[in-house]
VOPAGU-2260 file (C-alpha; in pm, 1 decimal, decimal comma):
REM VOPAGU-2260
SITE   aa  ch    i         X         Y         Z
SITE  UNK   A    0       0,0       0,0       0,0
SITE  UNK   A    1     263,4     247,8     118,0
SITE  UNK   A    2     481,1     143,3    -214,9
SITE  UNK   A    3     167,8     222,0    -435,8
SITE  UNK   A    4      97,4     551,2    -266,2
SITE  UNK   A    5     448,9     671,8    -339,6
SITE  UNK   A    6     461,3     567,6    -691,2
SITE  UNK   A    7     133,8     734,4    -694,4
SITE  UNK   A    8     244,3    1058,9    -557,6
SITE  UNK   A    9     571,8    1042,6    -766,7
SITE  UNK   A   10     415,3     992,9   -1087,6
SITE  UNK   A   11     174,8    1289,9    -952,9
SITE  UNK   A   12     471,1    1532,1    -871,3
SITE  UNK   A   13     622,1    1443,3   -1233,6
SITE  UNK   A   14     322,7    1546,2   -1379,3
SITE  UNK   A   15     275,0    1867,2   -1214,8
SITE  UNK   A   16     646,3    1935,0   -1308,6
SITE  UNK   A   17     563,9    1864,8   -1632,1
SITE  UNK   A   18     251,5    2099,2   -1636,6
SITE  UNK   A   19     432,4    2395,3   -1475,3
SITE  UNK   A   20     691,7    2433,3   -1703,3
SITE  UNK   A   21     667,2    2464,1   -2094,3
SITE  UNK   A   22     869,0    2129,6   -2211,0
SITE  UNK   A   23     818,9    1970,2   -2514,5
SITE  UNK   A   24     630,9    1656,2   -2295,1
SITE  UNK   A   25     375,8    1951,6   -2151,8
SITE  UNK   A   26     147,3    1898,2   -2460,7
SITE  UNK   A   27     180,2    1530,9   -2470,6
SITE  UNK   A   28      47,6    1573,8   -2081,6
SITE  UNK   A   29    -211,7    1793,1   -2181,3
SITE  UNK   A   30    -321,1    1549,0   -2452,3
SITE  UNK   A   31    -295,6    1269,1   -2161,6
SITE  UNK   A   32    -504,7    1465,1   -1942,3
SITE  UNK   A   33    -750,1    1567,6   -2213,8
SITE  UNK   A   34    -808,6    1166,5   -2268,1
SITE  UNK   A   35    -860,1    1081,3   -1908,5
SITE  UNK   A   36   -1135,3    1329,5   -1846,4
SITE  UNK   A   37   -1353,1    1206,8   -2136,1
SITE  UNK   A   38   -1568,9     941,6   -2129,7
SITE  UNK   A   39   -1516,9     738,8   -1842,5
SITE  UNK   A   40   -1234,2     906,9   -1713,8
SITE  UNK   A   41   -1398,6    1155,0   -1501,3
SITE  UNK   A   42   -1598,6     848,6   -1302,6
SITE  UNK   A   43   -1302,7     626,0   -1232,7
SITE  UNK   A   44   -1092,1     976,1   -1116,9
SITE  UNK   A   45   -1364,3    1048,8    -881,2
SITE  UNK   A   46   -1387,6     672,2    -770,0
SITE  UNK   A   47   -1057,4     626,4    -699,5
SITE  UNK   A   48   -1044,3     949,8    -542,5
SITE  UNK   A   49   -1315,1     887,1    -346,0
SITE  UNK   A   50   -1162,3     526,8    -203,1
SITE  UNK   A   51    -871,4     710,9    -114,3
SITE  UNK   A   52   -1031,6     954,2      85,5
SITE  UNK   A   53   -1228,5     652,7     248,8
SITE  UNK   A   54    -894,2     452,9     341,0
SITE  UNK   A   55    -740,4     849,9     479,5
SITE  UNK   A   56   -1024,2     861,2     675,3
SITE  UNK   A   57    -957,7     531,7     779,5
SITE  UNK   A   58    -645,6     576,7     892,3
SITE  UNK   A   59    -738,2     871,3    1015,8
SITE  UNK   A   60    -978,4     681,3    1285,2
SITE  UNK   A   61    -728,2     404,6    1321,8
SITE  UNK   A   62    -504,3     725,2    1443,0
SITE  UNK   A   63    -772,1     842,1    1700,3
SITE  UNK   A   64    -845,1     466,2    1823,6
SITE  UNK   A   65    -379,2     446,2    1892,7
SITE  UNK   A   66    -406,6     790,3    2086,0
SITE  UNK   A   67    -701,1     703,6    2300,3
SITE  UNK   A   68    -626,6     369,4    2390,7
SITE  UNK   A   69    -255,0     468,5    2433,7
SITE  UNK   A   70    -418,3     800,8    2670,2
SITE  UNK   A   71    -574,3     473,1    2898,1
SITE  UNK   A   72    -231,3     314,2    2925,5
SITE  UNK   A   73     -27,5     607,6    2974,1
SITE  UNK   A   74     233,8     565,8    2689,4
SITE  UNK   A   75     277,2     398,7    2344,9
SITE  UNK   A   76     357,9       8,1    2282,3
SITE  UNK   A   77     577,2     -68,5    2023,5
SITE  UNK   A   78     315,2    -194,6    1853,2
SITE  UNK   A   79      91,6      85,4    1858,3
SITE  UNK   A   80     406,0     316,1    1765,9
SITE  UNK   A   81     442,0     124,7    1458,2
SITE  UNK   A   82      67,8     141,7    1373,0
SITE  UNK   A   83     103,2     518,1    1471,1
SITE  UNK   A   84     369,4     527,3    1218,6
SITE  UNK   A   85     250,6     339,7     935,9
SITE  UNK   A   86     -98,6     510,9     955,3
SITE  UNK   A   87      35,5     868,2     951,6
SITE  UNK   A   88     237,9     772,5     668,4
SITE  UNK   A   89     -18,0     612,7     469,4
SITE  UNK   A   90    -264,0     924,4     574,6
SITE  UNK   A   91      21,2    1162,1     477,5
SITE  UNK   A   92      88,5     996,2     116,0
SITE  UNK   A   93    -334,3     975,2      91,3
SITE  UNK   A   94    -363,7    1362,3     152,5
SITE  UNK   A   95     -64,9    1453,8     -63,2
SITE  UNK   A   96    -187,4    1226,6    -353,9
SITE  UNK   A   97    -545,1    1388,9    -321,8
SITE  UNK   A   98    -386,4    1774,3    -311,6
SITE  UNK   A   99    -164,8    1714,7    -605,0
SITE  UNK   A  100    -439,3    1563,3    -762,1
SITE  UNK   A  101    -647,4    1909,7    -720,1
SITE  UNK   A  102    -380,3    2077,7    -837,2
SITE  UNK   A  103    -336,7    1817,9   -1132,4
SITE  UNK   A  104    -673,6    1908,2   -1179,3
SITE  UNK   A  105    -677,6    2311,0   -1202,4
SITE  UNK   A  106    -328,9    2278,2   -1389,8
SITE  UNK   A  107    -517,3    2140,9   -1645,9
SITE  UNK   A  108    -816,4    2347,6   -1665,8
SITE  UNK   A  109    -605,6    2669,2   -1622,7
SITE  UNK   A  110    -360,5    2566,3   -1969,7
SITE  UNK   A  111    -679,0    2484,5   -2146,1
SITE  UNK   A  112    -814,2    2856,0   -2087,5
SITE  UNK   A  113    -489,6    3001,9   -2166,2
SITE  UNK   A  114    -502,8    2831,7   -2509,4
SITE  UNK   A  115    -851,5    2957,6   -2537,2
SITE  UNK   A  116    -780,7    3303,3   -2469,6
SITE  UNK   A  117    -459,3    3298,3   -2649,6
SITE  UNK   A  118    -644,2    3170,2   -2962,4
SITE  UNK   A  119    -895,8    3455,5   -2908,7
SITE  UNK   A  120    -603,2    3673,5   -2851,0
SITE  UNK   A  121    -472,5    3577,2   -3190,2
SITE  UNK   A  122    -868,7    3588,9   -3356,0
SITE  UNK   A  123    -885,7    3939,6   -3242,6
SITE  UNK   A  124    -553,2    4060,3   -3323,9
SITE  UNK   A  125    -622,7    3892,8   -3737,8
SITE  UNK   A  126    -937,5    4047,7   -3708,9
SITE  UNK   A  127    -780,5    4441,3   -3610,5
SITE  UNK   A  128    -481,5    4354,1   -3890,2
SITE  UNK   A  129    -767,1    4285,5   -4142,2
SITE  UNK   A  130    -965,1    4597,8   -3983,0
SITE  UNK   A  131    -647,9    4830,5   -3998,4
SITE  UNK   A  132    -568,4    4658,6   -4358,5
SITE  UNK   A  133    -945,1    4733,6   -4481,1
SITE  UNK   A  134    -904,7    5100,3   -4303,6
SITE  UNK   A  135    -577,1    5150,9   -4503,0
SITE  UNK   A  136    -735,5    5069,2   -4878,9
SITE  UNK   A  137   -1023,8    5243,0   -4760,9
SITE  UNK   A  138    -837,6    5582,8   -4675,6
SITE  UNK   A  139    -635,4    5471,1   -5028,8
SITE  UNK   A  140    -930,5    5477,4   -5201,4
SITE  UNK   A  141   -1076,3    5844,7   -4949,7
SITE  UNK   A  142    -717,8    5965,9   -5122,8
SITE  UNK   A  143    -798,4    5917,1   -5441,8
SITE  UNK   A  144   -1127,8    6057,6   -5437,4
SITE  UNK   A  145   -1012,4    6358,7   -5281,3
SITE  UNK   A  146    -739,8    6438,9   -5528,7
SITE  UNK   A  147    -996,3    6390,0   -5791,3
SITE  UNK   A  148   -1282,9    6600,1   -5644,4
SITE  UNK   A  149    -996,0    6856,1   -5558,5
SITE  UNK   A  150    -901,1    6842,0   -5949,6
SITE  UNK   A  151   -1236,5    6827,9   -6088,5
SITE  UNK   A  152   -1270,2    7180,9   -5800,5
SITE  UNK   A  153    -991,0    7276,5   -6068,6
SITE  UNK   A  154   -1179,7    7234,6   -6370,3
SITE  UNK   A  155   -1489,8    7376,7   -6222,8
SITE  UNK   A  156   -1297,9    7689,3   -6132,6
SITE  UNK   A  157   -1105,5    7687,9   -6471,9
SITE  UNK   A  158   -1443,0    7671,5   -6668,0
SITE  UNK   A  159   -1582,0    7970,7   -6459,9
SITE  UNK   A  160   -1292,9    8136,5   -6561,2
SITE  UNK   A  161   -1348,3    8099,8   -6886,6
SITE  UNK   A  162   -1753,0    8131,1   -6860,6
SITE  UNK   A  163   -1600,2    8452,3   -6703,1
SITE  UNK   A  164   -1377,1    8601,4   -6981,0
SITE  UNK   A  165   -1635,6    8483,0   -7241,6
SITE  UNK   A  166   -1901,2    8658,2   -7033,4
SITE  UNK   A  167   -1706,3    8994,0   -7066,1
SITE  UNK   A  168   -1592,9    8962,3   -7407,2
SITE  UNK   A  169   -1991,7    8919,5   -7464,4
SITE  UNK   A  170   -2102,4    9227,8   -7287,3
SITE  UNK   A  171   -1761,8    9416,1   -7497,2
SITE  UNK   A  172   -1918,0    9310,4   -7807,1
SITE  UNK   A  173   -2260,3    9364,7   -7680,9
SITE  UNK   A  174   -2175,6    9754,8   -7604,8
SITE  UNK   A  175   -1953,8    9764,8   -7929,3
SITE  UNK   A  176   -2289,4    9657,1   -8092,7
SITE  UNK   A  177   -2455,6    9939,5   -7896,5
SITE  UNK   A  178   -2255,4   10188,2   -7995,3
SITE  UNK   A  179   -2217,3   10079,9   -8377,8
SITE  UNK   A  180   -2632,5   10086,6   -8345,8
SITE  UNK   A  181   -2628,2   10449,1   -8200,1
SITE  UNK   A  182   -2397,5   10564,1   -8466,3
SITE  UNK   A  183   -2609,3   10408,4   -8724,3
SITE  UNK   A  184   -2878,8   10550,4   -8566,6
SITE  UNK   A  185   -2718,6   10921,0   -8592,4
SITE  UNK   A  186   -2601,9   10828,8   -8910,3
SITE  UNK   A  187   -2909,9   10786,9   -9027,6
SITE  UNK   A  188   -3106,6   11118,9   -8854,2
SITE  UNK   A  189   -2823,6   11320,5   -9010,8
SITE  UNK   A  190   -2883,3   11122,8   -9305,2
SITE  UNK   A  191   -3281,2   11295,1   -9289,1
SITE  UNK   A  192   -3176,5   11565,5   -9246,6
SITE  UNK   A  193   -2938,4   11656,6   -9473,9
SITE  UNK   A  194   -3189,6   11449,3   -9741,4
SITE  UNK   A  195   -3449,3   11737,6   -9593,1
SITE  UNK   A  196   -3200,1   12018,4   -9624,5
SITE  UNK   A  197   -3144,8   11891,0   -9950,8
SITE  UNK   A  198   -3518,2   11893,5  -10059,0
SITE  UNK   A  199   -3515,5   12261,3   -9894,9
SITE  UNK   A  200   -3262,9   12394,5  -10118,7
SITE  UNK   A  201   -3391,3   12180,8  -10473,9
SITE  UNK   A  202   -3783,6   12397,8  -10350,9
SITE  UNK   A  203   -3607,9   12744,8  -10334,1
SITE  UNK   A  204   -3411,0   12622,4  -10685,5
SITE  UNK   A  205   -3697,7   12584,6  -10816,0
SITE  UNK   A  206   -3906,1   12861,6  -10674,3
SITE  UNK   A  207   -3587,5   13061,6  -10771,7
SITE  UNK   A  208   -3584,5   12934,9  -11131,6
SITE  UNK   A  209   -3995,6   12987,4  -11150,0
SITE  UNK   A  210   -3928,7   13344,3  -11079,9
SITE  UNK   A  211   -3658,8   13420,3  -11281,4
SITE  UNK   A  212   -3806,8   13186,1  -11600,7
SITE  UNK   A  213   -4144,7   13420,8  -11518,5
SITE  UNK   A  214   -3907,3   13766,4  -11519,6
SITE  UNK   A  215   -3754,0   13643,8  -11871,7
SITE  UNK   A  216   -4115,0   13641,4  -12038,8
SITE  UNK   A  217   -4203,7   13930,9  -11936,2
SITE  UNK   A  218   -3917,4   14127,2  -12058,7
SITE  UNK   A  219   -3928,3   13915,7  -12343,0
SITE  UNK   A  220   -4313,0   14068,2  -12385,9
């Protein structure tokens, strides 16, 4: 019994060892450990746990029946000091084995999270590359647009420039045209008038040769 309890805690101490530090056999552990607690792993852990725990408190009681019977004598036999011995031994290995055990336990359970949250870790961080990759072509792509709404703000300003220039050479022509149509117009009154002037003078030419043409005939008479 005592031999099988020390193997037991031995190979438990090795195994802690090997789940507290990161060695190439810490996975192979893991994977050990994984195996146990499925299917009818758990059941037989807890059974054999539980029949340990039995024989402790077993021992335990044997431990309690030593002291008071040696209390009624007055002092050990060297029987009972051997009994004493070998139960607080076997109690000892028992409650070892059943801590490591625990701590076998939430070894396990603890790695198994860390490889979850590292795994989310590493999710997360793809995810924020892709997010940071995605905001990167996307403020590519804002760039672009901006340097061509800022050119096509060139254009725009370049053809109201020109609108602009046409604009004024329209209203130049459109007050040369003015004045050309103000000259024509005084062109033409003076035009009228001298045409009237004219008419004036051909009416006193002729009134003019009416009276002399009338003097001639009557000298001539």
């Amino acid at each position: 019994m005592i031999q099988l309890l020390f193997t037991l805690l031995a190979s438990e101490v090795a195994v802690v060892f090997l789940l507290l530090f990161k060695t190439p056999f810490r996975k192979l552990a893991v994977l050990g450990l994984d195996r146990v607690k499925r299917g009818r792993g758990p059941v037989m852990a807890k059974t054999v746990a539980g029949t340990i725990f039995i024989v402790l408190g077993s021992s335990v009681y044997s431990m309690s029946k030593i002291r008071e019977r040696s209390s009624e004598i007055g002092s050990l036999t060297p029987t009972d000091q051997v009994l004493m011995s070998r139960h607080l031994l076997e109690a000892s290995l028992m409650g070892y084995s059943l801590f490591l055990a625990l701590i076998i336990d939430r070894l396990h359970h603890y790695i198994r999270e860390l490889r979850g949250l590292r795994k989310n870790v590493e999710a997360v961080t793809k995810q924020n590359r892709a997010l940071e990759e995605a905001k990167n072509g996307s403020s590519e792509e804002s760039k672009a647009k901006e340097k061509q709404l800022s050119e096509l703000h060139e254009k725009v300003k370049q053809l109201e420039l020109d609108s602009e220039s046409r604009l004024n050479e329209a209203k130049a022509a459109e007050a040369n045209a003015f004045a050309l149509k103000r000259q024509s117009e005084d062109f033409l009154l003076e035009y009228d008038r001298m045409l009237e002037e004219n008419q004036n003078l051909r009416s006193q030419l002729e009134s003019i040769d009416r009276l002399l043409s009338h003097t001639d005939s009557k000298k001539s008479s």
